[in-house]
PASEBA-1860 file (N, C-alpha, C; in nm, 3 decimals):
! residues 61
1> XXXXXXXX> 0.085/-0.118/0.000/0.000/0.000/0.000/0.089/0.124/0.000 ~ 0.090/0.227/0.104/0.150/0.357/0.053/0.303/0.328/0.084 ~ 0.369/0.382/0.070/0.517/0.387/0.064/0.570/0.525/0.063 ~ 0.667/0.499/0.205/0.705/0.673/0.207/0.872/0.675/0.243 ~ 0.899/0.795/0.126/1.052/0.799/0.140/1.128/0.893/0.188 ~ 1.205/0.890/0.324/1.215/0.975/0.383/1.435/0.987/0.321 ~ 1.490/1.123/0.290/1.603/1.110/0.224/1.645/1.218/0.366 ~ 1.770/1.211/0.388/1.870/1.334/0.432/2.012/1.281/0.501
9> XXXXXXXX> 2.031/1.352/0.598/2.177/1.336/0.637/2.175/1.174/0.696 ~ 2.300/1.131/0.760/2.301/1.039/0.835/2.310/1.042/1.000 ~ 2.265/1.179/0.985/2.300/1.227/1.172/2.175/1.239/1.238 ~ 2.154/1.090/1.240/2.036/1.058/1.351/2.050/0.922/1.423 ~ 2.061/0.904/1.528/2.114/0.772/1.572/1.945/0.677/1.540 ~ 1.958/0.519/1.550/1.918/0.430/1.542/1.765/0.432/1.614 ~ 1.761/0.523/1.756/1.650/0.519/1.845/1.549/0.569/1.773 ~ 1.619/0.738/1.724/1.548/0.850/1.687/1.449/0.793/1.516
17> XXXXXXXX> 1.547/0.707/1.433/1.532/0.647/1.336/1.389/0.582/1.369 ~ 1.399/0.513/1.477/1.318/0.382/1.497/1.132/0.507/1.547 ~ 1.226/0.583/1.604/1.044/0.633/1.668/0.998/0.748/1.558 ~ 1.090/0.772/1.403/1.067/0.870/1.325/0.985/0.743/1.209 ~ 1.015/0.632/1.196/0.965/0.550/1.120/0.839/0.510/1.197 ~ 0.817/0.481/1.348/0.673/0.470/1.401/0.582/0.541/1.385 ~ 0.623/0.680/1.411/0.528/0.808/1.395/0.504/0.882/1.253 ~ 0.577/0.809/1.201/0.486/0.828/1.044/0.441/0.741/0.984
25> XXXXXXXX> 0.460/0.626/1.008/0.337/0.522/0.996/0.233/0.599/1.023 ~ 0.172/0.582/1.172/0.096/0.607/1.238/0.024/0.715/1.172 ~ 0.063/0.820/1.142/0.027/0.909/1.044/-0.054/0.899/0.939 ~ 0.002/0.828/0.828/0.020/0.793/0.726/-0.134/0.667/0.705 ~ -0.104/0.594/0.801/-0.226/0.475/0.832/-0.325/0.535/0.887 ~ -0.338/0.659/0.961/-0.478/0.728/1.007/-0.516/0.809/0.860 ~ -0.424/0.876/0.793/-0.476/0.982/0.678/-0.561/0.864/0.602 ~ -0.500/0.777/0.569/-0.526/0.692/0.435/-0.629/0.586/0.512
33> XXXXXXXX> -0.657/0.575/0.634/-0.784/0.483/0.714/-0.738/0.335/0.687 ~ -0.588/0.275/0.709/-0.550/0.189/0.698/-0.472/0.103/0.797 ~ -0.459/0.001/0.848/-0.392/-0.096/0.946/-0.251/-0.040/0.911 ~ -0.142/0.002/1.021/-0.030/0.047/1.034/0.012/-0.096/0.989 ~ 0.004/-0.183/0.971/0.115/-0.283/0.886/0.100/-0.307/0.706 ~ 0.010/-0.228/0.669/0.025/-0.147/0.519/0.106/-0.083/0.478 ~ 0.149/0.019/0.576/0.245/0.108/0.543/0.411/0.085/0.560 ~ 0.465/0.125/0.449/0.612/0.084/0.445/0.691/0.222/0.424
41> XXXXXXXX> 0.790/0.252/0.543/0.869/0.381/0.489/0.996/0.351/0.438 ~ 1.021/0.397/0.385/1.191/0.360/0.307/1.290/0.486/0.385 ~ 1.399/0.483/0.436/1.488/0.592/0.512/1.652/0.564/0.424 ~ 1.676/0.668/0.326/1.785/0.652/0.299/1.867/0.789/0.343 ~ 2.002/0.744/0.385/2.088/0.781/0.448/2.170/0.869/0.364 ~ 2.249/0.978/0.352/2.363/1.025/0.281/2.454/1.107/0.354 ~ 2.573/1.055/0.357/2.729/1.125/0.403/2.666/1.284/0.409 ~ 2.750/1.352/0.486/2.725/1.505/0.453/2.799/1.567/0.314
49> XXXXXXXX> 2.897/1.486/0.253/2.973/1.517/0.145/2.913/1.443/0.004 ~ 2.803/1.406/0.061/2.725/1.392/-0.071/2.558/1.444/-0.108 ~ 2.565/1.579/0.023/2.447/1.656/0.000/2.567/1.769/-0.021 ~ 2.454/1.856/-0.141/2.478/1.995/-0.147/2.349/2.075/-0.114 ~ 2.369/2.167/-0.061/2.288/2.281/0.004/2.366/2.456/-0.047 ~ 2.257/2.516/-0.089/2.273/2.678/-0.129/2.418/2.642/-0.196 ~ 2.467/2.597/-0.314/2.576/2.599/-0.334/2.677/2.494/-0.297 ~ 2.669/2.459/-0.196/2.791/2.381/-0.086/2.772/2.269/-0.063
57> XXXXX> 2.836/2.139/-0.037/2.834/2.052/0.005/2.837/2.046/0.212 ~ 2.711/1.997/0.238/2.722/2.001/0.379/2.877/1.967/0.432 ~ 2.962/1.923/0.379/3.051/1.873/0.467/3.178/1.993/0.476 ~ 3.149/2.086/0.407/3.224/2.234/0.356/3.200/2.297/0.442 ~ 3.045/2.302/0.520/3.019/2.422/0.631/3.035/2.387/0.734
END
């Protein structure tokens, strides 16, 4: 069913990961009126030297 893709840095430890993937389920399964085991989030990770922001690569500032 829905599928949600969450992209950014890698500076979030494992806990924060775990209760940011619960609480958007939860979300996600009330908007759409669906059993929270429908919903699948995808969390991909990237170095700070492989985002750029205003110009810059996060790992520059």
């Amino acid at each position: 069913m829905p599928v949600i893709q969450i992209a950014g840095n890698n500076n979030i430890s494992i806990e924060n990961k775990r209760e940011m993937v619960k609480k958007v389920s939860e979300v996600v399964a009330e908007a759409y009126g669906l059993p929270i085991e429908t919903i699948t989030v995808l969390v991909t990770g990237f170095e700070p030297d492989d985002i750029g922001a205003g110009g810059e690569l996060l790992s520059d500032r």
